[in-house]
N, C-alpha and C positions, 0 to 999 in steps of 0.2 A: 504494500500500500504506500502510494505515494503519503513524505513527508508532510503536505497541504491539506490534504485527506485525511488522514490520521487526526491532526490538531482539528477539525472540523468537526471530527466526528468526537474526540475527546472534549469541544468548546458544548456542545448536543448534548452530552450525557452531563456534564457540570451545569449546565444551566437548567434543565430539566430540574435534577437535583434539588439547586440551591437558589434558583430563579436567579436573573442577569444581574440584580443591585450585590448581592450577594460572591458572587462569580469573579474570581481575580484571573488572569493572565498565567499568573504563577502559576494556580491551580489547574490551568488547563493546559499549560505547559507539561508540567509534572504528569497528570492524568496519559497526557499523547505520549511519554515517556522521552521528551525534548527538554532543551535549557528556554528559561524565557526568550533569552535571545534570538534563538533558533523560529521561537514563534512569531519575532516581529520582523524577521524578515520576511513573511509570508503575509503580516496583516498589522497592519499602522496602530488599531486599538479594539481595546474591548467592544465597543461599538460595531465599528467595523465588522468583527469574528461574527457579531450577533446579525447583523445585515446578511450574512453568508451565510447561517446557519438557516436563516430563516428561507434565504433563495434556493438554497441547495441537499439541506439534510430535512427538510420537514417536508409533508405530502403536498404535490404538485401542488400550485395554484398561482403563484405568481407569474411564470409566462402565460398559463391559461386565460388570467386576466389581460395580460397586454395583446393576447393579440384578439379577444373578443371585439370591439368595434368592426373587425375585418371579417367577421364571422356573420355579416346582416344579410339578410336573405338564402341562409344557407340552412340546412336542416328547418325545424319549425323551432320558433322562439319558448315554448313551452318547453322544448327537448334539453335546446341550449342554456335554458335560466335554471335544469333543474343540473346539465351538468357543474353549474355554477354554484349552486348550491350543495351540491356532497362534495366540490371541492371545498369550497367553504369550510365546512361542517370538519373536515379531516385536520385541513390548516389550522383553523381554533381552536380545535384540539389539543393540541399537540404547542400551537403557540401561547397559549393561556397562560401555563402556571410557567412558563419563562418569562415572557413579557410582562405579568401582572406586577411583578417588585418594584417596578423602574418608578412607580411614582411613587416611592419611599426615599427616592434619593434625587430630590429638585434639582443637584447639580449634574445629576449622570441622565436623567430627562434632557438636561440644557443641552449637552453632549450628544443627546442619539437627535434631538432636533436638528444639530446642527448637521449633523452627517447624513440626516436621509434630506435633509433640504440642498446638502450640495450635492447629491445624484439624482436630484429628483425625483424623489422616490417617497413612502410615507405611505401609511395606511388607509389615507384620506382616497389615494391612485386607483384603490380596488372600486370605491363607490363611484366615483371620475368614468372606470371602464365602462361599468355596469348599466350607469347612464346615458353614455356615449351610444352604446352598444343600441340601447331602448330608442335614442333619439334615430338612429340610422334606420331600424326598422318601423321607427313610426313614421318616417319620408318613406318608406316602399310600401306604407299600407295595411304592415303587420299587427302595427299597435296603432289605437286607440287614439285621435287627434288629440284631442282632450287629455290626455292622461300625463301624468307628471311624471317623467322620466327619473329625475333625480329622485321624488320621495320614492317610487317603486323600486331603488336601487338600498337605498337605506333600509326600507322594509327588509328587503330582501337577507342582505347580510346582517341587519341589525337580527335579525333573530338569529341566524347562523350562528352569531357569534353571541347571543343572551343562551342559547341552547349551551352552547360550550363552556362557557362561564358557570352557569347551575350545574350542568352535568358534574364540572371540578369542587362548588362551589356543597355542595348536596352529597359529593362522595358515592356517586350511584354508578351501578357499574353500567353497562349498555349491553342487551338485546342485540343476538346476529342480525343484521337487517334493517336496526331502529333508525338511525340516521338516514337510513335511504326511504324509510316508510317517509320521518318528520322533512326531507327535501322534496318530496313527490307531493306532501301535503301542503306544504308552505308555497310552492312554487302554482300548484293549479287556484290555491284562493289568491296567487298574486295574479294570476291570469283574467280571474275576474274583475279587473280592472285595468287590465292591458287588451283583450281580445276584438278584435272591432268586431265580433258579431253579438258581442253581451250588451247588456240595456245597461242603459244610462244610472239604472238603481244601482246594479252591480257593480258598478264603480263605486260609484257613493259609498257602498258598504265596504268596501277596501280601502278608503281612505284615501282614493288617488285622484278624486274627481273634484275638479273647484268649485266653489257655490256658485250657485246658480247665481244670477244679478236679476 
């Protein structure tokens, strides 16, 4: 196993662990069985390692996200929103109780700010796609004139990721299957408010639909 790989995957298992505020350099040095040194040649900071772990050692979803807006018209949008949603569901998973400590330590928050804004990058990017995505197919006709892209994007992952939060949160273990039942379930009541052939109530009742004037 290459050297770069190694510390990736020892940066995975220490953060999991002991959540990223927690998480030294040393420690995951030590862990990949390398000198710290040997670590910063491959990665500037702890931030950094943590941007990578998240791109690379956790369940797909971040290229899936970047290249969804180019995905309009292809498959049906119900198929698409629900593969978007069990990737969802696996990434929150899995990024939950690493990511959750970071707002115990205001200056290591200051720090992953500043690093995912200088790659432009940030967790804000996955609702941006999702949006994107929705506005592209609502120019071909897909979705609903009417229908707010951006709130259907937030719904969307916003539960994704409250599922994933409780599930950690609750200590509950998960059912073969359960995640894929609750993205099949979340994704057809989003549809009801994305489908151009549902009534105008049906939106309303999703929350996607502006007041009337």
């Amino acid at each position: 196993m290459e050297t770069r790989e190694r510390i990736l995957g020892a940066a995975e298992r220490v953060m999991r662990e002991k959540g990223l505020a927690r998480s030294t350099t040393k420690e995951i040095a030590r862990e990949a069985g390398y000198s710290e040194g040997t670590l910063y040649k491959h990665f500037e900071s702890k931030e950094e390692l943590f941007l990578y772990v998240l791109k690379e050692r956790l369940p797909e979803f971040v290229s899936l996200i970047k290249d969804l807006p180019n995905r309009a018209g292809q498959e049906t949008v119900q198929g698409i929103l629900g593969q978007v949603a069990t990737a969802a569901l696996a990434f929150y998973g899995k990024s939950v109780p690493i990511s959750a400590s970071i707002f115990s330590e205001p200056e290591l928050l200051a720090r992953h700010r500043q690093e995912v804004g200088r790659r432009d990058a940030g967790p804000q990017k996955a609702n941006e796609a999702v949006a994107a995505y929705l506005e592209a197919e609502q120019r071909l006709g897909r979705v609903r004139e009417d229908a707010v892209p951006g709130a259907a994007a937030a719904a969307l992952l916003g539960a994704c990721f409250q599922r994933a939060f409780l599930h950690h949160f609750l200590a509950e273990g998960l059912e073969p299957g359960e995640d894929d039942r609750f993205a099949e379930e979340a994704v057809r009541s989003l549809m009801l408010g994305l489908s151009p052939g549902e009534e105008h109530g049906g939106q309303r009742a999703a929350g996607l639909c502006p007041n009337d004037s």
